[in-house]
C-alpha positions in Angstrom: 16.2 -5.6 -37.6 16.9 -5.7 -34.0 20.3 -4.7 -32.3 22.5 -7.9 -31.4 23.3 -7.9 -27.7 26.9 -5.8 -26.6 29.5 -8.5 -25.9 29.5 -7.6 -21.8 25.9 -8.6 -21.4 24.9 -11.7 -20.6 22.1 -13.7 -22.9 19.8 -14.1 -19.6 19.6 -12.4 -16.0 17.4 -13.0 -13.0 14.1 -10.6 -12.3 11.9 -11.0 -9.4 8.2 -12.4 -10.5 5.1 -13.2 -8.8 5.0 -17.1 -9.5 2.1 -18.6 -8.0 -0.6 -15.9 -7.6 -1.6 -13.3 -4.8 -0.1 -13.4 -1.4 2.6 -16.3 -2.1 6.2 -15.6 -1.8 8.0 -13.4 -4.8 10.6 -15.9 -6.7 13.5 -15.2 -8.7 13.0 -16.6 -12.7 15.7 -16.4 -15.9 14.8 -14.5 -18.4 16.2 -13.4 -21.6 17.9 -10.1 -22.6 16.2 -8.7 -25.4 18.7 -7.0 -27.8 16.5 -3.3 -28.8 14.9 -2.6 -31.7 14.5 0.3 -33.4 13.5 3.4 -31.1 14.2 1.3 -27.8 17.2 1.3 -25.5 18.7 -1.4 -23.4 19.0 -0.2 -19.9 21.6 -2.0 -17.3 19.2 -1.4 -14.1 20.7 -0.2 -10.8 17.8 1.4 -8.6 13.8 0.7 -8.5 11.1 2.4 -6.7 8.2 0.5 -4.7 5.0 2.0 -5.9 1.2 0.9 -3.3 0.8 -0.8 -7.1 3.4 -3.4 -6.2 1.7 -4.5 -3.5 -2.1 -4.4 -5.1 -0.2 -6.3 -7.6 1.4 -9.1 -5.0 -1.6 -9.1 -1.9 -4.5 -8.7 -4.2 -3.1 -10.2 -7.6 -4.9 -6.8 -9.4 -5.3 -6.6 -13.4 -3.1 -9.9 -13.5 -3.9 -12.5 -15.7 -1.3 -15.0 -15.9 1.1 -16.1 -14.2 4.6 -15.8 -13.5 4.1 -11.8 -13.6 7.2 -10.0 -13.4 7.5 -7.2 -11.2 8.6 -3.3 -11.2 7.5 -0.4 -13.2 10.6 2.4 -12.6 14.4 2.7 -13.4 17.0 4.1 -13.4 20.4 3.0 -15.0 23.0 3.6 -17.6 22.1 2.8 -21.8 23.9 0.0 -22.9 22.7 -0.4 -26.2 19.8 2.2 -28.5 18.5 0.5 -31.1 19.4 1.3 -35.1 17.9 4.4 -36.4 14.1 5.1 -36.2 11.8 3.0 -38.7 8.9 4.9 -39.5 6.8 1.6 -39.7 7.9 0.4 -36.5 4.9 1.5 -33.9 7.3 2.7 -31.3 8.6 5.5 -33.2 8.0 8.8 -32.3 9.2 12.3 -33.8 11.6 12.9 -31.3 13.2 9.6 -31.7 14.2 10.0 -35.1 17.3 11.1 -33.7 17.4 9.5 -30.2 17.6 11.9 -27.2 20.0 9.0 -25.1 23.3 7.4 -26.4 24.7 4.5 -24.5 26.6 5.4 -21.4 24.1 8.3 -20.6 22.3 7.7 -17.0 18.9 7.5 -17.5 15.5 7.0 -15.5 12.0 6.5 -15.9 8.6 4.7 -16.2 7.4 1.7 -17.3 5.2 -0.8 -17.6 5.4 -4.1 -15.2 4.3 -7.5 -16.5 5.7 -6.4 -19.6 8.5 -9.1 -19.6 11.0 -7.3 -21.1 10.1 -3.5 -19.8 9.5 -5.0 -16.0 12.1 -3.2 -13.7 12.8 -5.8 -11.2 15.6 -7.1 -12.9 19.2 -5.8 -14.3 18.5 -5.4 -17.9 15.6 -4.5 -19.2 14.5 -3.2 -23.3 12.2 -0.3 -23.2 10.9 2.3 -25.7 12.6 5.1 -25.8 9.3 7.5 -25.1 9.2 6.1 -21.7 13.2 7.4 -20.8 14.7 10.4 -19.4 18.1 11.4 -19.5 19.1 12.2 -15.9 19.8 15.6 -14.9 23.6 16.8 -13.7 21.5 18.5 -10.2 20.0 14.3 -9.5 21.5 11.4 -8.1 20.4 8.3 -9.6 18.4 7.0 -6.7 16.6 10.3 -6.4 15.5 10.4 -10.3 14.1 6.1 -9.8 11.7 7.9 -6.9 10.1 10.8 -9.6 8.7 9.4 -12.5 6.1 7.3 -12.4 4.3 9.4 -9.4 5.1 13.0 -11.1 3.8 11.1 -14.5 0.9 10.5 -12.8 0.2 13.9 -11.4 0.6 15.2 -14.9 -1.8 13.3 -16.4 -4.9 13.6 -13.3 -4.2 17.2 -14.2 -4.7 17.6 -17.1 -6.3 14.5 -18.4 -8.9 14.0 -15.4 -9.5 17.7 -14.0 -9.2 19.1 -16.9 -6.5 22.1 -16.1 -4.0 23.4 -18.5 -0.4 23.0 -18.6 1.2 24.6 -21.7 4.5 23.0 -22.7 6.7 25.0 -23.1 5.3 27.4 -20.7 4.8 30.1 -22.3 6.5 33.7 -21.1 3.9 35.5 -18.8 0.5 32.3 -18.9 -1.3 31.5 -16.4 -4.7 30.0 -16.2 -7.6 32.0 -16.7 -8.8 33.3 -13.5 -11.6 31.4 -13.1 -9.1 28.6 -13.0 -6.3 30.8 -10.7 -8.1 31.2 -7.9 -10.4 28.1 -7.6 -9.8 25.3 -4.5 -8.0 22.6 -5.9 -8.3 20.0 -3.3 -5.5 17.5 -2.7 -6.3 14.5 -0.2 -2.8 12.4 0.4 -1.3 15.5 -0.3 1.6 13.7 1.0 1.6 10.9 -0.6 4.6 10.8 -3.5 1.4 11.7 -6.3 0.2 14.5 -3.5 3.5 16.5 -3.2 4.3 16.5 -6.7 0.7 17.3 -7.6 1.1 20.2 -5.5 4.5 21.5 -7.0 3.2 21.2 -10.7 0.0 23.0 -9.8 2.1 26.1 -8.5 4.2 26.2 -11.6 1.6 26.1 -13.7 -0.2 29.0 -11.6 -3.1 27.6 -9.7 -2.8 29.5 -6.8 -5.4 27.8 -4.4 -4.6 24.3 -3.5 -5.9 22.7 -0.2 -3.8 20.1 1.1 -4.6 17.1 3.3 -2.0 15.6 5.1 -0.6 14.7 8.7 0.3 18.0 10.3 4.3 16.8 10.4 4.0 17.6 6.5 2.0 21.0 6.9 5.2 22.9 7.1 6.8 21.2 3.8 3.4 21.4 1.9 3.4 25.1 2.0 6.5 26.1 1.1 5.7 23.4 -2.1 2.7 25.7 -2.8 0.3 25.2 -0.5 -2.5 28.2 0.1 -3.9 26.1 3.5 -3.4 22.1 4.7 -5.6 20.6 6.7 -4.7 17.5 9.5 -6.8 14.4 8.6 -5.3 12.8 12.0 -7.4 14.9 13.7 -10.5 12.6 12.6 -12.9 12.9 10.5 -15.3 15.3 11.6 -13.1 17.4 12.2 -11.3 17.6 9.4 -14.5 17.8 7.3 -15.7 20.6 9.8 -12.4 22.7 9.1 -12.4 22.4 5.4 -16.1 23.3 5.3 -15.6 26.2 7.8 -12.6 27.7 4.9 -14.7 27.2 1.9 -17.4 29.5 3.7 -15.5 32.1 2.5 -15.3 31.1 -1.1 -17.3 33.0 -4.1 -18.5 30.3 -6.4 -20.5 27.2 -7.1 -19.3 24.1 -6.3 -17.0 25.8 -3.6 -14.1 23.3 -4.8 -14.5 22.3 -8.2 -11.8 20.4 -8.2 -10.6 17.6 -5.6 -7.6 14.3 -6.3 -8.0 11.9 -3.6 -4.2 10.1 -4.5 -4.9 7.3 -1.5 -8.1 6.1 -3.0 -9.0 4.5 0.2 -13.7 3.9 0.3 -13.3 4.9 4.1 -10.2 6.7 5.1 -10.2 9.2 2.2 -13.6 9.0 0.2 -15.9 8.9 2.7 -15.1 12.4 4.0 -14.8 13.4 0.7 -18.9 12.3 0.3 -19.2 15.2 2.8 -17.2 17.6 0.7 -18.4 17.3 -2.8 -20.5 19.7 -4.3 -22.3 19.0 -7.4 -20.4 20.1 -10.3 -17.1 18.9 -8.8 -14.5 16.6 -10.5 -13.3 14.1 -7.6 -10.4 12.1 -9.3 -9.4 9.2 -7.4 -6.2 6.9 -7.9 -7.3 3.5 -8.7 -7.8 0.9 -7.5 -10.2 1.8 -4.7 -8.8 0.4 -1.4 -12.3 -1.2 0.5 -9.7 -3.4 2.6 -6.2 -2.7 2.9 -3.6 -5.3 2.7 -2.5 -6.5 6.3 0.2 -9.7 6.8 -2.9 -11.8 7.9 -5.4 -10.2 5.8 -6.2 -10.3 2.0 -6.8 -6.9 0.5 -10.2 -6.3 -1.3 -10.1 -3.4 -4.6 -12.6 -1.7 -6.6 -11.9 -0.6 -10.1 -15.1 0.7 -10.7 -15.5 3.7 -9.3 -19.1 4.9 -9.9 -19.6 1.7 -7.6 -17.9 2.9 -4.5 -20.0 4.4 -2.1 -23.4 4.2 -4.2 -26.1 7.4 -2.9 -23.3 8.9 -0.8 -22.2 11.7 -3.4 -24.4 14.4 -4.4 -26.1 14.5 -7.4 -23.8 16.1 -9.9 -20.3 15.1 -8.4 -18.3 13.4 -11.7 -16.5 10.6 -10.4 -12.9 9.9 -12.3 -10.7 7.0 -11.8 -7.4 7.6 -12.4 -5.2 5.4 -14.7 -1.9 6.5 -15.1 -0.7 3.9 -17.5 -2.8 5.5 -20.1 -1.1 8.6 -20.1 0.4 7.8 -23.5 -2.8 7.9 -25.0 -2.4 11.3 -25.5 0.2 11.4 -28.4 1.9 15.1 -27.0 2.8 13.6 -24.0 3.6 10.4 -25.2 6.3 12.1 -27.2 7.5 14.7 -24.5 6.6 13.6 -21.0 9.1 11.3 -19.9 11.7 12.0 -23.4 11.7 16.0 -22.5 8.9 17.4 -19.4 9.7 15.5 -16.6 13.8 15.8 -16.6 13.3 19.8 -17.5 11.3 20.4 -14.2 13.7 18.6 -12.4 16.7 20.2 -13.5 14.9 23.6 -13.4 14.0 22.7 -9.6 10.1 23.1 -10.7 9.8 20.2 -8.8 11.9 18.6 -6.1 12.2 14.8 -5.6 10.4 12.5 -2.5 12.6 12.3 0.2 13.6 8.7 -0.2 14.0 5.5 2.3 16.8 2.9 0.9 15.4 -0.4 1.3 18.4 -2.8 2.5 19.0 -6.5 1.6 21.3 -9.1 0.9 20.1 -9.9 -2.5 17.7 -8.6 -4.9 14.6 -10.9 -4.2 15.2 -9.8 -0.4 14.9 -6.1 -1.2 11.9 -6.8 -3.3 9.9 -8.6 -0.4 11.4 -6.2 2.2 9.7 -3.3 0.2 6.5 -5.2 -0.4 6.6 -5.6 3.1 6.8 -2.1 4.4 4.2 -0.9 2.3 1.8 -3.5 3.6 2.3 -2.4 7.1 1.7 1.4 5.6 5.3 2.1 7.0 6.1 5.1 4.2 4.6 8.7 5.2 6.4 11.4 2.9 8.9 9.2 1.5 9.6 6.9 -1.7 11.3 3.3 -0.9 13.8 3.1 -3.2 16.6 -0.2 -3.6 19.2 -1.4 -5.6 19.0 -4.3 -8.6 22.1 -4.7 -10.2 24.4 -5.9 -7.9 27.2 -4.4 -9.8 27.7 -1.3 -12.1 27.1 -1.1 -15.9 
């Protein structure tokens, strides 16, 4: 039987939603707070993140069905309310939430999934499962912790799920990969990008020891000391950037020369053409979805692919596997559906494994102007190295 609400919270809040379709103006709608069931928490909401799926979601109306479609997929706030002990019938129930790992009044953060009414993060109160929170650690703020998880969440799983790579957890006293694996080019493109730099902090904890990173030259300096073996400038152009690369992996052993290459912009022309040039057969290429073939502009509708064996038909080499990454399926594997966000991705933070984005506040007088002033900022590709992050609840739990 569910919870019953706690008498300070109110029967109904407001959450930001997509009302008409693509491209119109965000609204504000009422919507009900849902008292949790067993193995979910109620989370008062006082920071988001802005994620480029927010705005594939608004410009280009991506994966949506019907409408209103309320927005946000990251939190972080303080437990009001965890559901009565676990039901082992009820399909949210885990092993770990037998005895929940959060107890109301604990800060908490994490990932989510929007147009999920009650789980959407635009909006003060929101019901989730308790697999999807973290407990925040005593080194974080809150509005660093809203700009990790669902960007480290997804780096996780293109690791592991798309290239392949292992990362033990626990990490075992002493592992690393097996050599092979050590010491072979791991090619980030957006190394920058919120996926990029935490892509490039798990790889180095888990021991691969070659990663290439792509990313404006301002970054260069911060990639490296993240765990960068050599960064390359794409602002230089392509040709040159292409050239440069090639030039460095003369002077790899081994067939392809990069096995391994995450393009986390997912752009046909600005990121996967070069990469056509790059390639070798034999060579994963994940690529965060959806494929950008126009990018979102104020007077210009975007245009996506979600298929990716059809972007840039008889470019790649024979050979090349082409993997579209889906983040949101992460919990298909049951191990990290259990530990990722409950247990993983708070212990790297705390141990400093990995560090968080530096962050841009988004200001605004009320919550549907921060929504729109995020949206907006990511259309006019404003963000380089940083997460926007902005406040919900007006007020604290």
């Amino acid at each position: 039987m569910a919870s019953s609400l706690p008498p300070s919270v109110p029967p109904t809040h407001p959450a930001v939603a997509m009302i008409e379709g693509p491209r119109k103006p965000l609204g504000i709608i009422d919507q009900p707070t849902v008292p949790p069931k067993p193995s979910e928490a109620l989370i008062h909401v006082t920071w988001t993140s802005s994620t480029p799926l927010d705005l594939h979601r608004a410009d280009g109306g991506l994966l949506i069905n019907k409408y209103p479609f309320l927005m946000g997929g990251s939190f972080a706030g303080t437990v009001l309310a965890v559901g009565s002990n676990s039901d082992p019938n009820d399909s949210n129930s885990t092993p770990q939430n037998k005895q929940a790992h959060v107890q109301v009044g604990d800060v908490v953060f994490g990932m989510t999934m929007d147009g999920v009414e009650a789980e959407s993060t635009f909006q003060p109160y929101i019901t989730v499962p308790l697999w999807r929170v973290s407990k925040l650690p005593p080194n974080l703020t809150p509005q660093e912790a809203v700009s990790v998880p669902t960007n480290l969440v997804t780096a996780m799983h293109t690791a592991t799920h798309d290239l392949g790579l292992a990362m033990p957890w626990p990490v075992p006293d002493g592992w690393q990969p097996p050599a092979a694996f050590r010491t072979a080019p791991i090619l980030v493109w957006g190394a920058a990008s919120s996926v990029g730099l935490y892509l490039v902090q798990v790889l180095k904890h888990w021991g691969y020891a070659h990663v290439l990173a792509v990313a404006s030259g301002r970054h260069h300096a911060t990639l490296k000391g993240l765990g960068a073996k050599e960064c390359f400038d794409y602002r230089e152009g392509e040709d040159v950037v292409v050239g440069k690369i090639k030039r460095y992996l003369d002077g790899v052993a081994g067939t392809p020369k990069v096995p391994f290459i995450v393009d986390c912009i997912g752009s046909r022309d600005g990121t996967l053409r070069p990469l056509t040039q790059i390639a070798e057969s034999g060579a994963k290429v994940a690529v965060m979805l959806p494929v950008i073939n126009v990018h979102a502009a104020e007077d210009r509708a975007p245009e996506y692919e979600m298929d990716i064996s059809k972007v840039l038909v008889g470019h790649w080499k024979e050979g090349v596997e082409l993997i579209g990454t889906r983040t949101h399926f992460y919990a298909e594997n049951k191990f990290f559906k259990d530990h990722l966000q409950p247990e993983i991705v708070p212990a790297l933070l705390e141990q400093g494994v990995v560090k968080p984005n530096p962050l841009k506040i988004v200001e605004g007088k009320t919550l549907l102007e921060r929504a729109e002033a995020a949206l907006s900022l990511l259309r006019n590709q404003a963000p380089s190295g940083e997460k926007l992050v902005w406040r919900v609840a007006e007020e604290e739990a």
